[in-house]
C-alpha positions as CSV (number, residue, x, y, z in Angstrom):
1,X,14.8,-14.3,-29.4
2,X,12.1,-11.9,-29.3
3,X,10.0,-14.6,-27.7
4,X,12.6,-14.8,-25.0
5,X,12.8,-11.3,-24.2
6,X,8.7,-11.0,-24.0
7,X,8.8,-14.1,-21.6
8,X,11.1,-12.8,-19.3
9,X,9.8,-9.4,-19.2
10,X,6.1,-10.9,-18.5
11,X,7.8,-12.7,-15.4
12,X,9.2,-10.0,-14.2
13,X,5.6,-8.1,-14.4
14,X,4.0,-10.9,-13.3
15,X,6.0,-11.5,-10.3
16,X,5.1,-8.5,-7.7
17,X,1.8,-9.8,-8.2
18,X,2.1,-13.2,-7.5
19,X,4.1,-12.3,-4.6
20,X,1.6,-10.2,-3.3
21,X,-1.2,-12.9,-3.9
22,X,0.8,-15.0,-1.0
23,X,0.6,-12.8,1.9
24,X,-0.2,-14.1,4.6
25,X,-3.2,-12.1,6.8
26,X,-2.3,-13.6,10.5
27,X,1.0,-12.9,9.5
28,X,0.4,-9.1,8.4
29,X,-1.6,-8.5,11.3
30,X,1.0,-8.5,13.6
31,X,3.5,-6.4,10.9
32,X,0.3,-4.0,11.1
33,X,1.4,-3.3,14.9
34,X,4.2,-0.9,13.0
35,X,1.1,0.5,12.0
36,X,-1.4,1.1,14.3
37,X,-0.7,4.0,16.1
38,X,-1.1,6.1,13.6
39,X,-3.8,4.0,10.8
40,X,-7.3,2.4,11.8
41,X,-7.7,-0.8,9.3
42,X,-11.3,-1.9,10.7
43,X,-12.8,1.6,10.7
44,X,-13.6,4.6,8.9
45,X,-12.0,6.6,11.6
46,X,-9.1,9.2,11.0
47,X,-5.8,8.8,13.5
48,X,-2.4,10.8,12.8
49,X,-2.8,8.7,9.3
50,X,-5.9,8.5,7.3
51,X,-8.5,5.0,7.7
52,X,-7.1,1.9,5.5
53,X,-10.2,0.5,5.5
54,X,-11.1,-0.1,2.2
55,X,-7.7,1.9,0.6
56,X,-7.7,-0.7,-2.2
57,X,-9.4,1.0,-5.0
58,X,-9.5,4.3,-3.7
59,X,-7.5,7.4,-5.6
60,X,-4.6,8.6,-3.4
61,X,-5.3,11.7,-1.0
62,X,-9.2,11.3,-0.9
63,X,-10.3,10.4,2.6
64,X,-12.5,12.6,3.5
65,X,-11.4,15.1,7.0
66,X,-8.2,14.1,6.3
67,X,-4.9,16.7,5.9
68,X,-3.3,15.1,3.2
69,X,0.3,16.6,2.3
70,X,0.3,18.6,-1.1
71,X,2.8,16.1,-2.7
72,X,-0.1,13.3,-1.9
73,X,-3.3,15.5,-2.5
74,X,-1.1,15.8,-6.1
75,X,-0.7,12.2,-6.7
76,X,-4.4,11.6,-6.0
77,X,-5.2,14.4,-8.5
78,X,-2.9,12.9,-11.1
79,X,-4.3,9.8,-11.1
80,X,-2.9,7.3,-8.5
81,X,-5.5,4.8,-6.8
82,X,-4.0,2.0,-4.5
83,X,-3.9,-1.0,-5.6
84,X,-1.9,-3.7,-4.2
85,X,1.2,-2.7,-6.5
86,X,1.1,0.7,-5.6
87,X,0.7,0.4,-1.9
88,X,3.6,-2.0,-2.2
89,X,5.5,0.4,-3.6
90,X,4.5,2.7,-0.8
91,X,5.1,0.6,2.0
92,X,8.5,0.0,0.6
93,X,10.0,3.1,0.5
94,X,7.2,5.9,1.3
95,X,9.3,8.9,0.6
96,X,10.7,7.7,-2.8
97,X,7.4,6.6,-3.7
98,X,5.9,10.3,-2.9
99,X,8.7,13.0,-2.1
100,X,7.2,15.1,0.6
101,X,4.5,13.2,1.3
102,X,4.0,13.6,5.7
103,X,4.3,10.0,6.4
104,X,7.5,9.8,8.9
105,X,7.5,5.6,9.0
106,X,10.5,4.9,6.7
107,X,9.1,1.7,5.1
108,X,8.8,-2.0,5.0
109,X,12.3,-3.9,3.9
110,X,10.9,-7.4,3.6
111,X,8.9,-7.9,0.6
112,X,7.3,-10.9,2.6
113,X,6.4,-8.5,5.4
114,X,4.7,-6.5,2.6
115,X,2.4,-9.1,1.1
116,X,1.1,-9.7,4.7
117,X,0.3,-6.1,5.4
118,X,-1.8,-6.0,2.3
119,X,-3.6,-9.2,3.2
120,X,-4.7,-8.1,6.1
121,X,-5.5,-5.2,5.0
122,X,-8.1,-6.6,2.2
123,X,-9.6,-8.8,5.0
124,X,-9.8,-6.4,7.0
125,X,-11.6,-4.1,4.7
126,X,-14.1,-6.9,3.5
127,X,-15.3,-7.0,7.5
């Protein structure tokens, strides 16, 4: 029984990642266009939203030049670096993720749409 419970709770850990693993970059570039006004992916150039270039990795709120909100400058000071399960998260519902954080977009509801996004975003970044 015990065995059971450890298996499905390893699946269900397991499974964001492997989800994410399967994104799909031509596919997130043009999910990206939600993005773009206000985020550069290919540069290390601020817009209304700080560079993604090379966000995996990096601890929350730490782009340099950038006005980061208090709630997110907080997050980066407790600890949070994005990885590809925590920008999920983000993308998913910013403003549960990180109450008061100054991002306006409301989020990503397909999970697919998600994993693409990130793609792109780590090929981007490896440009």
């Amino acid at each position: 029984m015990k065995l059971k419970i450890a298996l499905a709770f390893a699946a269900l850990v397991v499974a964001p990642s492997v989800a994410l693993a399967g994104g799909d970059a031509a596919k997130g570039k043009k999910v990206f266009n939600k993005c773009k006004a206000c985020h550069f992916v290919d540069k290390e150039k601020n817009k209304v939203g700080p560079y993604l270039k090379g966000v995996i990795g990096r601890k929350a709120g730490s782009v340099e030049g950038f006005k980061y909100s208090k709630a997110m400058k907080a997050k980066g000071e407790e600890g949070l670096v994005w990885t590809e399960e925590t920008i999920a998260q983000y993308l998913k519902a910013p403003k549960k993720f990180i109450p008061k954080n100054k991002m306006a977009f409301a989020g990503l509801k397909k999970d697919e749409d998600i994993a693409d996004v990130i793609a792109y975003i780590k090929e981007m970044s490896a440009k």
